[in-house]
C-alpha positions as CSV (number, residue, x, y, z in Angstrom):
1,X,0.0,0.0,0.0
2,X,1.2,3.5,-0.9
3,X,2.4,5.4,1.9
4,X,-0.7,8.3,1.2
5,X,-3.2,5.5,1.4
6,X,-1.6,3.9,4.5
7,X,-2.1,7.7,6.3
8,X,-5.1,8.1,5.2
9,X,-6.0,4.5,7.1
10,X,-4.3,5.7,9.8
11,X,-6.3,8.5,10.3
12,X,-9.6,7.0,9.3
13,X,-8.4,4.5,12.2
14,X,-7.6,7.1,14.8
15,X,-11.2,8.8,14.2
16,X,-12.6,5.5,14.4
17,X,-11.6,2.4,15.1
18,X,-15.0,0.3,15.0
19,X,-14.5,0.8,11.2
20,X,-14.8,-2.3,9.3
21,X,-12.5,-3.6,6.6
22,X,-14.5,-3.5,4.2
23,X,-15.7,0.1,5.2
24,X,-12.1,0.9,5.1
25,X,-11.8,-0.5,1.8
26,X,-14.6,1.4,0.1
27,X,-13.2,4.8,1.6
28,X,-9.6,4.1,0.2
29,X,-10.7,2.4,-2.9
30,X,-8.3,-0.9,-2.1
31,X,-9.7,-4.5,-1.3
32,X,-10.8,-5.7,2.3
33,X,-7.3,-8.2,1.7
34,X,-4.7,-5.2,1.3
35,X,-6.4,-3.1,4.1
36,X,-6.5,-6.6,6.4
37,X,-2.6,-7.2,5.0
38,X,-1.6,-3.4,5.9
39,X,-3.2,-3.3,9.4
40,X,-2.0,-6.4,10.4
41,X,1.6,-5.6,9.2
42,X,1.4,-2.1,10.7
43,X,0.3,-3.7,14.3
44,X,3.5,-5.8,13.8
45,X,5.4,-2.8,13.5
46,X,4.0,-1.1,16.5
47,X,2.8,2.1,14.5
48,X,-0.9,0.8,15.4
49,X,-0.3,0.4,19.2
50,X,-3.6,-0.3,20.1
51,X,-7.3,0.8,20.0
52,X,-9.2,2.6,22.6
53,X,-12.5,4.3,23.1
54,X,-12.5,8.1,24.0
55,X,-14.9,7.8,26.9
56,X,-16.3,11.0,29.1
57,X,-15.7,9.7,32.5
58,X,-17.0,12.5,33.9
59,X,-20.3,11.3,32.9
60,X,-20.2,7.8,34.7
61,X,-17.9,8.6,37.8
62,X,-17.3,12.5,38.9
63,X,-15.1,11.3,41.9
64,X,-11.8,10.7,40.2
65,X,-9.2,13.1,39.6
66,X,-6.3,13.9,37.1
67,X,-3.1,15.7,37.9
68,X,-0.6,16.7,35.5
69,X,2.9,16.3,37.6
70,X,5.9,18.6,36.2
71,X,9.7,16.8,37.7
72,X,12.6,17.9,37.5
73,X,15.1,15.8,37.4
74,X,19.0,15.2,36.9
75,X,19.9,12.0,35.1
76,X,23.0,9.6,35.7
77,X,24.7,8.9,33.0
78,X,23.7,9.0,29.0
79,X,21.1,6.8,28.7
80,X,19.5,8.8,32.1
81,X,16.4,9.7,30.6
82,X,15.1,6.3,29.0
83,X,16.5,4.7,32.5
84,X,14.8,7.7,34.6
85,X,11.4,7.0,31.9
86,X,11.7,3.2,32.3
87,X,11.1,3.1,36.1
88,X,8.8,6.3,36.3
89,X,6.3,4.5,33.9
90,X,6.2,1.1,35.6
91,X,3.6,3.1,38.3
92,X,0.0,1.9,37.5
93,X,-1.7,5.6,38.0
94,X,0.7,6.7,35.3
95,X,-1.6,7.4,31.9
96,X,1.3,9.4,30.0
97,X,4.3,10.3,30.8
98,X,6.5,12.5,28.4
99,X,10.1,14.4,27.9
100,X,9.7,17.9,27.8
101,X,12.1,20.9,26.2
102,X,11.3,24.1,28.7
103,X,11.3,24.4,32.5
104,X,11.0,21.1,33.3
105,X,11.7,17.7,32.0
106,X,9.1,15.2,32.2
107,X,5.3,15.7,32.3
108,X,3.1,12.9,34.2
109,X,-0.6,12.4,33.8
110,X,-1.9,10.3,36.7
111,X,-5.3,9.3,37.6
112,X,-6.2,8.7,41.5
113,X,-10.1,8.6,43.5
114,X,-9.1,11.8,45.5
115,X,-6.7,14.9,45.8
116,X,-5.0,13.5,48.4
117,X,-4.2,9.7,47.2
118,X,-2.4,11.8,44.2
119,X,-0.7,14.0,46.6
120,X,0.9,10.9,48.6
121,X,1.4,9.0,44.6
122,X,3.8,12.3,44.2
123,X,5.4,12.8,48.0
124,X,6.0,9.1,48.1
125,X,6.7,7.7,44.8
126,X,7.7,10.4,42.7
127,X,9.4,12.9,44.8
128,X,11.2,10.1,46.5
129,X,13.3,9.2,43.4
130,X,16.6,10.5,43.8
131,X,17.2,11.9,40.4
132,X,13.9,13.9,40.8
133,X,14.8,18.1,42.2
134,X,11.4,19.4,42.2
135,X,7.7,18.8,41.4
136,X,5.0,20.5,40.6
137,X,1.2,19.0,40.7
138,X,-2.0,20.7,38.9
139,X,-5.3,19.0,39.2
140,X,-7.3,19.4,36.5
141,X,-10.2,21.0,37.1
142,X,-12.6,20.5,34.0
143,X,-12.0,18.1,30.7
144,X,-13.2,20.5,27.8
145,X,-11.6,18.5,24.5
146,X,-9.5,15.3,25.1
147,X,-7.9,13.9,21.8
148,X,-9.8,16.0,19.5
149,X,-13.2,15.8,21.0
150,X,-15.0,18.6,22.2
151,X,-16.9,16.8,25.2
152,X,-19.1,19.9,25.9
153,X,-20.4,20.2,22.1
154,X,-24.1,19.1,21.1
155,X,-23.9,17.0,18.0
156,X,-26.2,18.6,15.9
157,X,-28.8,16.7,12.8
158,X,-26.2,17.6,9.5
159,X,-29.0,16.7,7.6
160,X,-31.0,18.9,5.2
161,X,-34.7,20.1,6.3
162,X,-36.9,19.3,4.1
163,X,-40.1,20.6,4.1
164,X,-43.1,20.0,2.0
């Protein structure tokens, strides 16, 4: 498959993953066999890493919180980073974790049931690292797009009106 085909599946598969092959197919003009052959060889790869559902948990369970965590740290040696990354990640409240350029060099989502459980995730696990110098924690306050999606917009009927 041509590599503007294959990023245009890509994308059709990061909008919406409950696509079917031969759904796929149709939209890229290819047969349900290439589109089964390319995703399959580009899960091998790891370039598809997986397929989630963008759900509003807001909506089902207000209790839970989300801090983004700002360290910084001072790595040993020059693989510090990917070390410092290897052994931050293992944490099971971790949902992202990223190296930053700026004020600080690593950004951590995390996920806990109240302000306080993430507040003793951060004094105990991650400020307890000794490569980590500082932190900084803000709680998110109100999920207004995640991923693209606005979760506060009304879908609206695209439809024509049609009246007689």
């Amino acid at each position: 498959m041509e590599n503007h085909t294959r990023e245009q599946l890509l994308k059709l598969l990061e909008n919406n993953s409950r696509l079917t092959n031969a759904e796929l197919a149709i939209m890229l003009d290819v047969t349900q066999e290439q589109i089964h052959d390319e995703i399959a060889s580009l899960e091998k790869k790891h370039i598809i890493c997986g397929y989630h559902t963008l759900i509003n948990w807001d909506k089902v369970n207000d209790n839970d919180v989300t801090a983004l965590v700002e360290l910084h740290v001072t790595p040993q040696g020059g693989n510090g980073y990917q070390q410092l990354a290897d052994r931050i990640k293992q944490y099971p409240q971790l949902l992202s974790l990223y190296l930053m350029s700026g004020a600080y060099d690593f950004l951590v989502m995390i996920k806990g049931k109240t302000l306080k459980e993430i507040s003793l995730f951060v004094s105990g696990k991650l400020a307890s690292i000794d490569e980590v110098q500082s932190t900084a924690t803000h709680f998110a306050l109100t999920k207004y797009k995640e991923l693209g999606v606005d979760f506060n917009s009304k879908k609206s009927d695209e439809r024509m009106i049609m009246t007689p």
